[in-house]
C-alpha positions, -999 to +999 in steps of 0.1 A: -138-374+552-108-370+575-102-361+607-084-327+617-080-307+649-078-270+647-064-248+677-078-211+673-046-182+677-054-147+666-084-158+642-065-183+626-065-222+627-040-249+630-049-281+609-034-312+626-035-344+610-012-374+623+022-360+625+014-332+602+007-294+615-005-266+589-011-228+594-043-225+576-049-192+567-081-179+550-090-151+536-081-115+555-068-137+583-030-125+590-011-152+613+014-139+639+048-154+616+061-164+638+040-193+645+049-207+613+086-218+624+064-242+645+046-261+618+054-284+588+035-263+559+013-235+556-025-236+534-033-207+519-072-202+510-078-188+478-102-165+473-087-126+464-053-134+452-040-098+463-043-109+501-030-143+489+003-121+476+009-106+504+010-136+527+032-154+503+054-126+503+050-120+538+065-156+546+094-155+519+105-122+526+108-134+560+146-130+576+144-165+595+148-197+573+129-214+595+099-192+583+108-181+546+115-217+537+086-232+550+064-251+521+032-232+511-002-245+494-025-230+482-061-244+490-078-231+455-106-247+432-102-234+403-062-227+381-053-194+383-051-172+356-018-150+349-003-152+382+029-168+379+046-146+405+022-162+433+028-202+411+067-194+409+066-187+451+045-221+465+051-257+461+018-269+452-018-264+454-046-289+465-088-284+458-101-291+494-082-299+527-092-336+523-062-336+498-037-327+524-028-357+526-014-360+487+013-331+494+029-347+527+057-367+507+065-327+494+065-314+524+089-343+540+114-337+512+114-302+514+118-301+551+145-330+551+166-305+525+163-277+548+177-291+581+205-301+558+215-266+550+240-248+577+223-212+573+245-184+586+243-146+594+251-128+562+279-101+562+266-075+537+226-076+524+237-086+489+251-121+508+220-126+527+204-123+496+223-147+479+220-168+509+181-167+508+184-174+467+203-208+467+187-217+498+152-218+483+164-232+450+186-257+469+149-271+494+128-277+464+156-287+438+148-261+414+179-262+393+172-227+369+155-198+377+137-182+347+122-141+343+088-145+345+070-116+325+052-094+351+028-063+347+029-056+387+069-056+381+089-025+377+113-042+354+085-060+335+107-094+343+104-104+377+123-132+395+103-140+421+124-152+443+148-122+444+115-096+441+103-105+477+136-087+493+125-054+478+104-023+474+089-019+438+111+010+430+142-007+442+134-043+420+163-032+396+186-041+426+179-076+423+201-077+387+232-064+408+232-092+429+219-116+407+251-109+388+273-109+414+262-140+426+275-154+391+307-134+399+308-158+428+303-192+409+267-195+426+251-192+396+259-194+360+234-176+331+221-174+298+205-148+280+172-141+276+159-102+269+169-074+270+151-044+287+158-005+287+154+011+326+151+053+339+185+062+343+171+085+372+149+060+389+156+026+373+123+020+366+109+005+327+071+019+329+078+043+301+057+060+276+077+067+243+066+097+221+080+118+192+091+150+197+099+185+184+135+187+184+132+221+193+114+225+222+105+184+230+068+191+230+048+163+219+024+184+203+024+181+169+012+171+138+024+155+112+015+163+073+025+147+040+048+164+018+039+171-023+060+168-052+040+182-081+056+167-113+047+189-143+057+221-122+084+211-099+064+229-068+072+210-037+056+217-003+032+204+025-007+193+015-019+220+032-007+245+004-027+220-025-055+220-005-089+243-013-115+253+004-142+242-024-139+204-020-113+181-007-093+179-047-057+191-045-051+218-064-011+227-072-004+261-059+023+277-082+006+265-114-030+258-104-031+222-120-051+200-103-036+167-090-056+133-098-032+107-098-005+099-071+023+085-093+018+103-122+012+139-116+026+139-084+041+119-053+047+120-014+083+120-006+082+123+031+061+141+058+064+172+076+058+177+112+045+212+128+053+218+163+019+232+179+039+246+209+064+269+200+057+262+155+085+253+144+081+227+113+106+195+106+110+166+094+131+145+119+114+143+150+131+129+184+120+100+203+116+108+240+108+082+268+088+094+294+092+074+332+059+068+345+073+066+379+094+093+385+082+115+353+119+117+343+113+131+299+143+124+285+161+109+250+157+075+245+194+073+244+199+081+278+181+050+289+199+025+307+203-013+289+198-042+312+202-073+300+171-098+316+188-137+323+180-170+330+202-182+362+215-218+370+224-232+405+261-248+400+275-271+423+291-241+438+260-229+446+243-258+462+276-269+485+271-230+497+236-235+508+244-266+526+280-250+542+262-215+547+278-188+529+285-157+548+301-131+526+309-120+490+344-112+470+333-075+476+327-076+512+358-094+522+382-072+496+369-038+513+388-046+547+415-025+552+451-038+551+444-065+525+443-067+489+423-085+466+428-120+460+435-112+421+463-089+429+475-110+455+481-139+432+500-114+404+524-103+434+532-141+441+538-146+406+562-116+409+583-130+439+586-162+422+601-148+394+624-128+417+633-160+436+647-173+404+672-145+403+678-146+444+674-182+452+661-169+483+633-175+509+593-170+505+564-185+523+529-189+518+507-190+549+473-198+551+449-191+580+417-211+582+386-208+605+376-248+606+341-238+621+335-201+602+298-216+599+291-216+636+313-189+648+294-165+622+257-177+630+270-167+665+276-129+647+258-099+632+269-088+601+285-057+619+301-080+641+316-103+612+328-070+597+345-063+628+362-097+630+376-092+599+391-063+606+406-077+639+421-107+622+434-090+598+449-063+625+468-088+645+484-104+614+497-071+598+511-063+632+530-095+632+545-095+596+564-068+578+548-039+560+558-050+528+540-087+529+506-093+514+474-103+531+445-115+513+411-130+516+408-164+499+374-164+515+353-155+545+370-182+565+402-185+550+432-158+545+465-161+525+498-146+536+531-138+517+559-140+544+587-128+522+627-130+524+624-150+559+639-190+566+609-209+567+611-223+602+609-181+609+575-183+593+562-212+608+574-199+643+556-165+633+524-184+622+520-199+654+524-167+675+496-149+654+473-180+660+480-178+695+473-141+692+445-147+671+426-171+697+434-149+728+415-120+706+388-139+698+383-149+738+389-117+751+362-103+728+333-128+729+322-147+755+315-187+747+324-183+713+353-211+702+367-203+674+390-237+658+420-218+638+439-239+610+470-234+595+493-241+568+527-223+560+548-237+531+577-229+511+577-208+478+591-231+454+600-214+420+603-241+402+562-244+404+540-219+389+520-198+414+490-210+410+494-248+415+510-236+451+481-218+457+461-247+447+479-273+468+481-249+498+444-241+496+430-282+489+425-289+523+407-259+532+382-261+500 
């Protein structure tokens, strides 16, 4: 048997043994969280496995990564039955706390992965999302993140790792970003399913039902139609139908009808509306939401297309760097364009250069430590910064240069129609500009400003310079 200390806080115990520290927590036993930045794992006791979700969720759902990417156990006797979501969310699972000691080499590599990653203050929700994502994949190498099929999940797929930043109704918000983390390289997919959402709430708990076309009551009934051969009569069973016995009698020339086949067939069926009696054939197909009791056309339903996800090396250099911001959040500051249009309008003044032998630039303005200056930030405050850089640079160039965000560290200028040593002189003003804003702003907060301003050359295509410009910033 070994030996552990426990120190009692708020009802709960920590297990020491050697170097190690665990949050043990047992059943209906909620820990303070914030205790858990403090401790190399936490042990979960198994014994209702809807307290067990929430504390797992509790702890991944967590803002600090100190906390959400903390290893969990679960301390459990017996393997759990159809609950992947919980499986997909811990890193293991021992049978008594004597077998602590089998998960330490787990919780060493873990933790050495996470003090390698650079974690910084998110811009928008969607990139602290994103951050979260390829930070947990990143700490326990999980390379592809499948949809696990999920009753308790409003999409009937859930990705746990992307469920635990959201509300049940809002789990169809997880796709968005999930695909614009792809748009960003972080991820790359492959298809998987396919599933059809409320296009009022989003959600795929549906009940599907046919319908009178008329008045969309599901109240019907259906009933087979008769083609009597000998006579021609066609109409619905009810009409061959006596009151005697159950025969079929035809009603136009009173035959009755013994065999199907050869006196007479079933072409199709007829439906009777119960609600307002009117009688058809084609019925509609009506899905009705069981969350927000939305009866509509199936039509009207909204495809989503269910993927499995990949962490590129894109994705994995971010978690280590930190990655602050998305394409969209950078593109929305005013004054700038997207990076997209900003490379067409290069291409543009290099094919103008041809006919003017003239003089472009391309300046790009680099913030060396962007990691540490944002984990210094809110996300309001990045936004701000944004804005401000991208202020002082417009006020310095002419109204009819470009500005654009490469990233959320680096920005591109076209300096058009100027020498270069203009725009090298001009580059250094707006750094000097740039730093004196940054001081006069925030206090203790050093921000290390890079530049490069080269020549347009039109003998190159547009993108190689943007290439070469960029290589040293990448």
């Amino acid at each position: 048997m070994k030996h552990f200390e426990t120190h009692n806080y708020k009802s709960n115990f920590v297990l020491e043994q050697g170097q190690y520290s665990y949050v043990y927590i047992r059943n209906f036993e909620i820990p303070p969280l914030e205790e858990i930045a403090d401790h190399d794992a936490v042990v979960i006791e198994v014994k209702n496995l809807d307290f067990v979700r929430l504390i797992v969720n509790a702890v991944r759902s967590n803002l600090d990564p100190d906390i959400y990417l903390t290893p969990i156990f679960l301390l459990k006797k017996d393997v759990l039955d159809d609950v992947p979501y919980i499986e997909e969310l811990v890193d293991g699972s021992i049978k008594s706390l004597d077998d602590l000691g089998f998960v330490n080499k787990e919780i060493d590599k873990i933790n050495i992965r996470k003090n390698s990653l650079n974690i910084t203050s998110s811009v928008s929700f969607e990139a602290q999302v994103i951050t979260k994502l390829i930070a947990l994949m990143y700490v326990r190498e999980l390379k592809v993140l499948n949809p696990i099929p999920d009753k308790y999940s409003n999409l009937y797929y859930s990705f746990p790792f992307m469920a635990i930043n959201f509300e049940e109704k809002e789990e169809h918000l997880a796709l968005k970003i999930l695909n614009l983390a792809e748009e960003e390289g972080m991820l790359r997919s492959e298809y998987f399913d396919r599933v059809y959402l409320c296009s009022s709430c989003s959600g795929s708990h549906m009940s599907y039902r046919e319908v009178c076309p008329k008045c969309s009551s599901s109240n019907t009934t259906p009933d087979d139609i008769i083609h009597h051969f000998p006579c021609g009569y066609v109409g619905p069973m009810k009409d061959f139908s006596n009151e005697i016995d159950d025969k079929l009698d035809c009603p136009k020339c009173n035959k009755r009808l013994r065999h199907i086949g050869v006196d007479y067939d079933k072409p199709s069926v007829i439906h009777h509306c119960n609600n307002c009696s009117h009688n058809f054939q084609d019925y509609n197909v009506n899905a009705k939401c069981m969350s927000c009791h939305t009866d509509r056309s199936v039509e009207t339903l909204k495809a989503h297309d269910i993927k499995t996800y990949r962490l590129t090396k894109k994705g994995e250099l971010a978690a280590i760097k930190g990655f602050t911001s998305t394409s969209k959040d950078i593109e929305d500051v005013v004054g700038t364009v997207k990076y997209d249009t900003f490379k067409t309008m290069l291409k543009y003044e290099i094919e103008r250069l041809k006919q003017t032998l003239g003089d472009s630039n391309l300046c790009a303005i680099h913030i060396g430590n962007s990691s540490q200056v944002y984990s210094k930030l809110g996300s309001e405050l990045q936004r701000g910064v944004f804005k401000d850089l991208v202020s002082v640079i417009r006020s310095n160039i002419r109204s009819s240069d470009v500005i654009a965000f490469w990233s959320s560290s680096t920005i591109v200028v076209s300096m058009n129609d100027i020498p270069h040593k203009i725009a090298l002189r001009i580059t250094g003003e707006m750094v000097e500009l740039l730093s004196e804003l940054i001081k006069s702003s925030f206090d203790d907060l050093e921000v290390n400003f890079e530049t490069k301003t080269v020549a347009l050359d039109y003998r190159k295509p547009h993108e190689m310079q943007l290439r070469e410009l960029l290589a040293e910033f990448d």
